[in-house]
C-alpha positions in Angstrom: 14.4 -8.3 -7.8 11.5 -9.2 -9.7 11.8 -9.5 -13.5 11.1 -7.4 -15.9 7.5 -7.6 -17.3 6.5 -7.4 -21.3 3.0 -7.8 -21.8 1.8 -8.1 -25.7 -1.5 -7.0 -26.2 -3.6 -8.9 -29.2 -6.7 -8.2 -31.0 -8.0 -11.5 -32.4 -10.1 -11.4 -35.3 -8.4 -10.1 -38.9 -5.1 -9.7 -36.2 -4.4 -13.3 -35.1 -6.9 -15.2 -37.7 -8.0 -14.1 -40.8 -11.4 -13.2 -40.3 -14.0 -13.0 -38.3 -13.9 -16.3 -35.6 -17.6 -16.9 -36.4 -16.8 -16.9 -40.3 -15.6 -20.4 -39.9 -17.7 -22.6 -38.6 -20.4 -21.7 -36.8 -21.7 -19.1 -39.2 -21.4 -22.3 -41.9 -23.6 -24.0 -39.5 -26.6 -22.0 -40.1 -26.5 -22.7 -43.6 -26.0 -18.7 -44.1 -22.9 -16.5 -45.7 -21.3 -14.1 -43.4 -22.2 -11.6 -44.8 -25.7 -12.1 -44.8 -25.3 -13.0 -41.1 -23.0 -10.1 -40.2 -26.0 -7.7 -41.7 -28.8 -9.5 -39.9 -27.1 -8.8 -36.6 -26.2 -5.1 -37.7 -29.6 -4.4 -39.1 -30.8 -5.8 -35.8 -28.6 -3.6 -33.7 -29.2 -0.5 -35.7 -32.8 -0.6 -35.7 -33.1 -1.9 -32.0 -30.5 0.8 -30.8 -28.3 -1.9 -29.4 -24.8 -2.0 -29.1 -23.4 -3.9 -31.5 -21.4 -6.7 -30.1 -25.0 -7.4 -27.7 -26.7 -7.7 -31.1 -24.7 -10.1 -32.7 -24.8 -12.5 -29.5 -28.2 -12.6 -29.3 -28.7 -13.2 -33.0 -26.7 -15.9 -32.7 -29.0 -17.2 -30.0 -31.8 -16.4 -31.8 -30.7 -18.0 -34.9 -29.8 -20.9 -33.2 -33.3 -21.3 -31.2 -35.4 -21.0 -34.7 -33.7 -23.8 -36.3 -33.0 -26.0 -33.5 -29.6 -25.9 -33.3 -27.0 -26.2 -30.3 -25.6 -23.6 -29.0 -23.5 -24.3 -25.9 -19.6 -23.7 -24.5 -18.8 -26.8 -26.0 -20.3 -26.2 -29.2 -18.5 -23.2 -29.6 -15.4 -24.6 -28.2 -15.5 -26.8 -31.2 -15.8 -24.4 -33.8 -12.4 -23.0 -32.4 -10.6 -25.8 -34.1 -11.3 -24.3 -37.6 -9.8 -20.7 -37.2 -6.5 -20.2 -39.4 -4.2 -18.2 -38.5 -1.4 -15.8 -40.6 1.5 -17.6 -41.3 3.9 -17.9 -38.3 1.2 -17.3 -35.3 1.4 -19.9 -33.3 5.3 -20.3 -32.6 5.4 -16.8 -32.8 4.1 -16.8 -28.8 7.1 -19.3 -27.6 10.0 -17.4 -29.9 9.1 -14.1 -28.4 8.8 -16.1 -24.6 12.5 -16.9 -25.5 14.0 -13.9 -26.8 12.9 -12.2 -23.9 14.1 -15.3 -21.1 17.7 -14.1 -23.0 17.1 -10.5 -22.0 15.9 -11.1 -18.6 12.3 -10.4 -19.1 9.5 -12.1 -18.7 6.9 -12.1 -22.1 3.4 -12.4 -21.0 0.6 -12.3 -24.2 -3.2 -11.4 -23.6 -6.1 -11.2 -26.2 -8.9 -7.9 -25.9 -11.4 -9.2 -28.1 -15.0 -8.5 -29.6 -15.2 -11.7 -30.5 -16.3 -14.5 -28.7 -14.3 -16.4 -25.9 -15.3 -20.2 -26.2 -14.3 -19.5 -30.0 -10.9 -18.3 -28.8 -10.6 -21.2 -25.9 -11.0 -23.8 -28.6 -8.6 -22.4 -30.7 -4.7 -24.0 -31.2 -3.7 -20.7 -29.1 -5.6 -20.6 -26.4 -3.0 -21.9 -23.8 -0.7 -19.3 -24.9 -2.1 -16.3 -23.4 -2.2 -15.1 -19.4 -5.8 -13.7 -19.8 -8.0 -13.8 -22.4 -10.7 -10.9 -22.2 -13.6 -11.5 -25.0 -17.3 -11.5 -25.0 -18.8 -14.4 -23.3 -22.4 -15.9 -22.6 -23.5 -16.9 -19.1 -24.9 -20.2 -19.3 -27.5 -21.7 -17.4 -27.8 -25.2 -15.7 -28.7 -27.0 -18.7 -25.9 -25.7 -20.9 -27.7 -22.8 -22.4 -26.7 -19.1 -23.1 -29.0 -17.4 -21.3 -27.4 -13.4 -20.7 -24.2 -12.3 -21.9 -21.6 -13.0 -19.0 -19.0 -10.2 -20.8 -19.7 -8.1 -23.7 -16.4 -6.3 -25.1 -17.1 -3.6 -27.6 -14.4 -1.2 -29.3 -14.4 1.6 -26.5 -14.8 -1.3 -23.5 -11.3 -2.7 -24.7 -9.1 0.1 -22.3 -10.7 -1.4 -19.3 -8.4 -4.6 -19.8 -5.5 -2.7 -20.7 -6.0 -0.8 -16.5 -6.8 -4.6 -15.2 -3.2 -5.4 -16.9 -1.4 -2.5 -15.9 -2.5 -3.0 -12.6 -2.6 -6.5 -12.2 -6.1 -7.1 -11.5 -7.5 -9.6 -13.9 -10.4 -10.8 -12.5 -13.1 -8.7 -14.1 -15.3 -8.9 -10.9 -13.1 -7.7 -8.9 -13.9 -3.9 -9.9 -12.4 -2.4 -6.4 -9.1 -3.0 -6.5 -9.2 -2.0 -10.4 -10.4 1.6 -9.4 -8.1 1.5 -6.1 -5.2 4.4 -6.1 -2.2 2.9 -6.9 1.3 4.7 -7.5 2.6 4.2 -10.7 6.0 3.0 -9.2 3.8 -0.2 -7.7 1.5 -1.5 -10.8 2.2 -4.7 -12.5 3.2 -4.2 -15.9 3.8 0.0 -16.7 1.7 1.3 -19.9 5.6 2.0 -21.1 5.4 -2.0 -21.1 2.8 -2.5 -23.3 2.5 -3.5 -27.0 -0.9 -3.6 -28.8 -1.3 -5.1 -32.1 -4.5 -4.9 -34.0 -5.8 -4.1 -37.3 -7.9 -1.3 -37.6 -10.3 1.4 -36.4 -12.2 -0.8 -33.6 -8.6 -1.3 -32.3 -8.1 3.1 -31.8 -8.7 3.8 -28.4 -6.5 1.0 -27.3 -3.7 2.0 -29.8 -4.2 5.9 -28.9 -3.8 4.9 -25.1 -0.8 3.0 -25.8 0.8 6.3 -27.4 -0.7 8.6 -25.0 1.3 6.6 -22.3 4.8 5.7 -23.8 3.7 2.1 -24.4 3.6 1.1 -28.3 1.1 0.3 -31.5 1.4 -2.0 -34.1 -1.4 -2.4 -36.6 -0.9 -5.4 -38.5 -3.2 -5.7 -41.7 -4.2 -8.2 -45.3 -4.4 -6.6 -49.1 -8.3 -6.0 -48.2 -7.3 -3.3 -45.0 -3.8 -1.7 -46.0 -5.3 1.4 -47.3 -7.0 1.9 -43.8 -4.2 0.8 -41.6 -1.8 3.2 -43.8 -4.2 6.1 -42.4 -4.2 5.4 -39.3 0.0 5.6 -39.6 -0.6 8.7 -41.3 -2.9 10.2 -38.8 -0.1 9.1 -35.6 -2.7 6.6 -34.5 -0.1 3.7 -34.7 3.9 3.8 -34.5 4.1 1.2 -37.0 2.3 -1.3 -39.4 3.2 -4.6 -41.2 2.1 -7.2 -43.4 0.2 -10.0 -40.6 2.9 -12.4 -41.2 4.3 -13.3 -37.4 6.5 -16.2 -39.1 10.6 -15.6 -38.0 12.5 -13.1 -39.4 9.5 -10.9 -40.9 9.9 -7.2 -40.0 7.2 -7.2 -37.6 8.9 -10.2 -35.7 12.3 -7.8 -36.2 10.4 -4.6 -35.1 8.7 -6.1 -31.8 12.1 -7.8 -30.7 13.5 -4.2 -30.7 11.0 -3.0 -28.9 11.3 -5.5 -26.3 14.6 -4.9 -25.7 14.6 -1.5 -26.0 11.9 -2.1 -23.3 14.2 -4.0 -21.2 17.2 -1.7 -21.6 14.8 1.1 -19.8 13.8 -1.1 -16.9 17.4 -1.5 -16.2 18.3 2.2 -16.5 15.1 3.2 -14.7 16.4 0.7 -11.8 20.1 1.7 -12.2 18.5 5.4 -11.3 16.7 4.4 -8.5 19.4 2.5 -7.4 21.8 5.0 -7.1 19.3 7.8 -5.5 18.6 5.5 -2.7 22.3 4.9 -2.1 22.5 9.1 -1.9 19.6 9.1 0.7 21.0 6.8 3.2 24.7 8.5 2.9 22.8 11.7 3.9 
């Protein structure tokens, strides 16, 4: 029998680190404050009628071409090494991994992202997740972004969370994603899931996790509590927390319950089916 599959869903930015990826270095690079650079790309996709994760891509591009500066994977890579994370993030993957090896299930951690995904791959944390689904330029043969290859906005995120219930990762591979499969056959069931984010771009993901019997977590900093309490008030989330992953925090408590109350369903789901089968060939 095949084990029992968890699968923890992340946002990254103001979830896993404490701001925006590109706030730490490569933003710094250009000699400009975020926020000046955050409203350059806004203003750009407002009065351009762009979506807003394809206008911040290019002005980085374009930003980068004016003043002569690389941009390339590697580049990018490198500016991965000066995210920081909220206390307690990276053990937190490997003590969840092992609280669920002594329940029988098997942890798997994924990242839905608007930010981008060389950022994320240079990152302390990058190894820890099965998939990691982000925004990403297309490069050509000289190293340089040329098209985006994958551009996540906030409604685009519930794609990844079908690839994951279903097992189909690759995001070219858009037939077996839109295949019929019964619900007794996907990967990891919606009633598997955990999404943890930290605010409004993270709704439709949280509200499908609700709408299916999965579960939402909004985790948030002194600067978002008043919005993340709203969205507990309006049912958008089952529960919030301080983002401090570090052992024996309440969100750390709260997600190990889940987990096993996770795993204690599998088993009674299989103990059902078990003894229904066992009916059937009797008769």
């Amino acid at each position: 029998m095949s084990p029992t599959i968890v699968a923890l869903l992340y946002d990254f930015d103001k979830t896993l680190c404490t701001q925006d990826m590109q706030n730490y270095a490569f933003i710094p690079s250009l000699g400009m404050a975020p926020g000046d650079f955050w409203q350059e790309a806004n203003d750009f996709g407002r009065g351009e009628h762009m979506d807003s994760v394809l206008a911040y891509m290019y002005t980085m591009i374009r930003r980068c071409q004016s003043m002569g500066l690389p941009l390339t994977r590697q580049s990018l890579n490198h500016c991965g090494r000066s995210i920081a994370f909220f206390p307690g993030v990276q053990d937190w993957f490997a003590r969840l991994n092992q609280y669920g090896g002594l329940l029988g299930v098997q942890v798997e951690h994924y990242v839905i992202s608007s930010g981008l995904r060389e950022i994320i791959d240079g990152s302390a944390i990058a190894g820890e997740f099965k998939e990691i689904y982000a925004s990403e330029f297309y490069y050509d043969g000289e190293g340089r972004p040329v098209w985006p290859r994958l551009a996540v906005n906030f409604t685009a995120k519930t794609q990844f969370v079908y690839r994951i219930n279903k097992g189909v990762l690759d995001v070219a591979d858009d037939k077996a994603l839109n295949d019929s499969m019964p619900d007794g056959s996907k990967r990891v069931p919606f009633t598997n899931m955990i999404y943890i984010g930290d605010g409004l771009s993270d709704v439709p993901c949280m509200k499908m996790m609700r709408a299916y019997g999965g579960q939402a977590i909004a985790v948030y900093q002194a600067a978002n509590r008043t919005g993340v309490e709203q969205l507990l008030r309006q049912r958008r989330v089952d529960f919030i927390f301080p983002a401090d992953y570090r052992e024996g925090t309440e969100l750390e408590s709260t997600v190990k319950q889940i987990i096993r109350k996770m795993a204690v369903s599998q088993q009674l789901s299989e103990e059902h089916a078990r003894q229904l089968r066992n009916i059937h060939t009797r008769e």
